[in-house]
N, C-alpha and C positions, 0 to 999 in steps of 0.2 A: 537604570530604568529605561526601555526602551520608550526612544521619543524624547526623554529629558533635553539632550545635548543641542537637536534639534530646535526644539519648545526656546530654550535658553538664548541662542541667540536671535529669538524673534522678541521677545521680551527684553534685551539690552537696546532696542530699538527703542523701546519706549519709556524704560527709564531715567529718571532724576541724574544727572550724571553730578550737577552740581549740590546733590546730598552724600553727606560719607555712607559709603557701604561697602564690605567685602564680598569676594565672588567666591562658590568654594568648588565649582562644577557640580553643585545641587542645587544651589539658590542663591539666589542673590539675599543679603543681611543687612535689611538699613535697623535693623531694629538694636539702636544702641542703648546705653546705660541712661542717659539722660530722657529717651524717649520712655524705657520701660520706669522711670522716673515719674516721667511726667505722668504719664496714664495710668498707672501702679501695677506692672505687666509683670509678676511673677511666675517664675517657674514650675509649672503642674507636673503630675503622674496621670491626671485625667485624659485621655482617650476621644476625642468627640469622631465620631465616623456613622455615616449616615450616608444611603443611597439617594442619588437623583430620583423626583417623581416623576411623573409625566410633564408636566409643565416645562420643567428643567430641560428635562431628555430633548422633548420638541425644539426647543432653543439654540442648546447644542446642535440639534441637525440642519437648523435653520441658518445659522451660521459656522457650520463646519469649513469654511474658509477664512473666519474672521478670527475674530480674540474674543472671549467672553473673560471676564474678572469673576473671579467665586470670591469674593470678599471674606474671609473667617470659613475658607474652608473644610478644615479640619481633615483628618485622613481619609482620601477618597480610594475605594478599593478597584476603581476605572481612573487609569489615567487620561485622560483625554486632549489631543494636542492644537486644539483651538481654546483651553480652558485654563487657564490662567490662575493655579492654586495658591491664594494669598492669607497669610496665617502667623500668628505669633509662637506656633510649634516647630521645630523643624523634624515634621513627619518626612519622609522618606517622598512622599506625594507634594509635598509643599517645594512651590517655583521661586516665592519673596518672602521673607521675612519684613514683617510693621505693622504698624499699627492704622484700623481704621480712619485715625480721626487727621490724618496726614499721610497719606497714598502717594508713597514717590511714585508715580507716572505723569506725563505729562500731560496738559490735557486732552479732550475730545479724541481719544486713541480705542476705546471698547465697543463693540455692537453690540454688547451689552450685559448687564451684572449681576450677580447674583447674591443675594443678602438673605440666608436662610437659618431662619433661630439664631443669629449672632449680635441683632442690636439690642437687645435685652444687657448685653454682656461688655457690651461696650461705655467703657466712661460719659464721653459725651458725642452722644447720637447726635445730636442738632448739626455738629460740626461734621461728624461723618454723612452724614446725607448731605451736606454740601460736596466735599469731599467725593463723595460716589457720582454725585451727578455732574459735578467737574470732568472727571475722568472718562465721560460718555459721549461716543462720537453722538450730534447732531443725526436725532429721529430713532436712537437708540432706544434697547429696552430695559427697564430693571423689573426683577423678578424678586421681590422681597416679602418674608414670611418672619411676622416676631410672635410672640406668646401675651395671653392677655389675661387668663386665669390660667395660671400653671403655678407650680410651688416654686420656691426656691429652690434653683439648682445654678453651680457654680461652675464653668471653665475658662478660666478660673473664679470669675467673679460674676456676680448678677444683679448688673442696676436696675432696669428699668422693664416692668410687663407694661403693655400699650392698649388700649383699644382701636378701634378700628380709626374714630378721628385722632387720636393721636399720632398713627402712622404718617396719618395722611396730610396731618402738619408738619412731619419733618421732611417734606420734600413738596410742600404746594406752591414755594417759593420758586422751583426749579427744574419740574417736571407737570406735563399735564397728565393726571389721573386716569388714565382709561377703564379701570375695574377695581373692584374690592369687594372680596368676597371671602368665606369659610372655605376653605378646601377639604377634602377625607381627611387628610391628618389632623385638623384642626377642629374635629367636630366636637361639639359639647360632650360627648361620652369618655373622648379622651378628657378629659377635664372630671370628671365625675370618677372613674375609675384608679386616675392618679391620685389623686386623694385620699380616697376611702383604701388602697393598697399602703399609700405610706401611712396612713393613722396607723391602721394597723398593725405597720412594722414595726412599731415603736410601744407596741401591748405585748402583754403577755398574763399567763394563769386566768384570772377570772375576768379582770377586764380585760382579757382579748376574748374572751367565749361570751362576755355580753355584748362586745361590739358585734361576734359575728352573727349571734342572733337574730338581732336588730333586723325589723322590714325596712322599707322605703317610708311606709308610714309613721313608722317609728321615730322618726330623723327628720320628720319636717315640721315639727312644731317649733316655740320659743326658746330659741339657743339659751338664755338663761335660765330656762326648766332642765337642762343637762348641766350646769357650772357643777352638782357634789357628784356626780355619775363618777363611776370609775375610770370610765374608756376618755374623761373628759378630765379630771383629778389625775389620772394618772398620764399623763401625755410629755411624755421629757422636753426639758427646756430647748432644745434642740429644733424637735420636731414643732415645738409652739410658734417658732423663729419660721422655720420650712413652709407651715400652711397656713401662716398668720393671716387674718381677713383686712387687718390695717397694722401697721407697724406707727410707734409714736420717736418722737423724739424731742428736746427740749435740751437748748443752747444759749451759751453767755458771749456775749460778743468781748472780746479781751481789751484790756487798754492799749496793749503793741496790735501793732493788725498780725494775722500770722504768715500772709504773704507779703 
């Protein structure tokens, strides 16, 4: 990949040297057996590739002489050689293999980061926003976007959807907030139409032709007046798990600890 070879020894600059990782001339691999252990980093078939917005873009151009870190970048179809593709896949696009929540770099090395739809997906976010903002040279930026109603979707996994104050407690310890805001991707329609598209992929025969009936008005009365509906009865265990409004659980604490 043109630029890779280049890209790579700017990034051995700033790597952990005192962590194990192999080199392969695509990437660097700190991402061992014990870390995808620790963090429970399996193996996917899932795909995550998605273009830079505007935000992004301007960033990149604003420091096209620096390093920006894409933290959980996923396969980007621009390689770009001030960007720093850091990912537990080894896509063709991908500079390091690791994990968010322990960033072999050293510190205060990025002008700045990028965290987009990835802390949803991350074991423990708390630790990773320290972890990001470690890594961020003094007056840096971070440019971070998670999901707040969205379904469950997994690459491979998906802990945590956030509100807008929850973002903004995983990093008030460590950065000053300049803005927080909805951007176009994140508008409440995309919320509305993810929804109402997977219910429906998971219908079929009569109760998919009375979901598609259905107005707006139809749909906004008491969730409980729909519990024998078809579209509502018949919704596979699956898809119950995917658009749940609250998910329960209920545990015994053991006489051995398990750690």
């Amino acid at each position: 990949m043109e630029g890779k070879k280049e890209k790579l020894n700017k990034i051995r600059d700033i790597i952990r040297h005192d962590l194990s990782y192999t080199e392969s001339g695509k990437n660097f691999n700190f991402l061992n057996g014990e870390l995808q252990k620790k963090y429970n980093i399996i193996d996917t078939d899932n795909v995550s590739s998605n273009i830079y917005d505007p935000i992004a873009l301007s960033i990149i151009e604003e420091h096209s002489s620096g390093l920006i870190l894409d933290c959980g970048s996923g396969k980007r179809s621009i390689y770009y050689a001030n960007v720093v593709n850091f990912e537990i896949v080894p896509y063709d696009t991908t500079d390091v293999l690791g994990v968010g929540e322990e960033l072999p770099f050293i510190d205060n090395v990025f002008d700045a980061v990028f965290s987009l739809s990835v802390l949803e997906h991350v074991k423990n976010p708390f630790k990773c926003a320290s972890e990001i903002s470690r890594v961020m040279k003094p007056g840096a930026t971070l440019y971070c976007v998670v999901p707040f109603l969205q379904p469950l979707h997994g690459y491979p996994h998906h802990y945590y959807n956030m509100s807008m104050q929850g973002l903004k407690n995983l990093f008030d310890d460590y950065l000053q907030i300049e803005k927080q805001e909805v951007i176009a991707s994140g508008l409440p329609i995309f919320t509305l139409t993810w929804f109402l598209q997977s219910w429906l992929s998971s219908l079929d025969g009569d109760a998919k032709n009375e979901f598609l009936k259905m107005t707006v008005a139809d749909l906004t009365g008491n969730p409980i007046d729909y519990f024998e509906r078809k579209f509502v009865k018949e919704l596979s265990e699956e898809k119950k798990v995917e658009l749940a409004s609250t998910t329960a659980l209920i545990g015994k604490k053991p006489a051995i600890p398990i750690h």
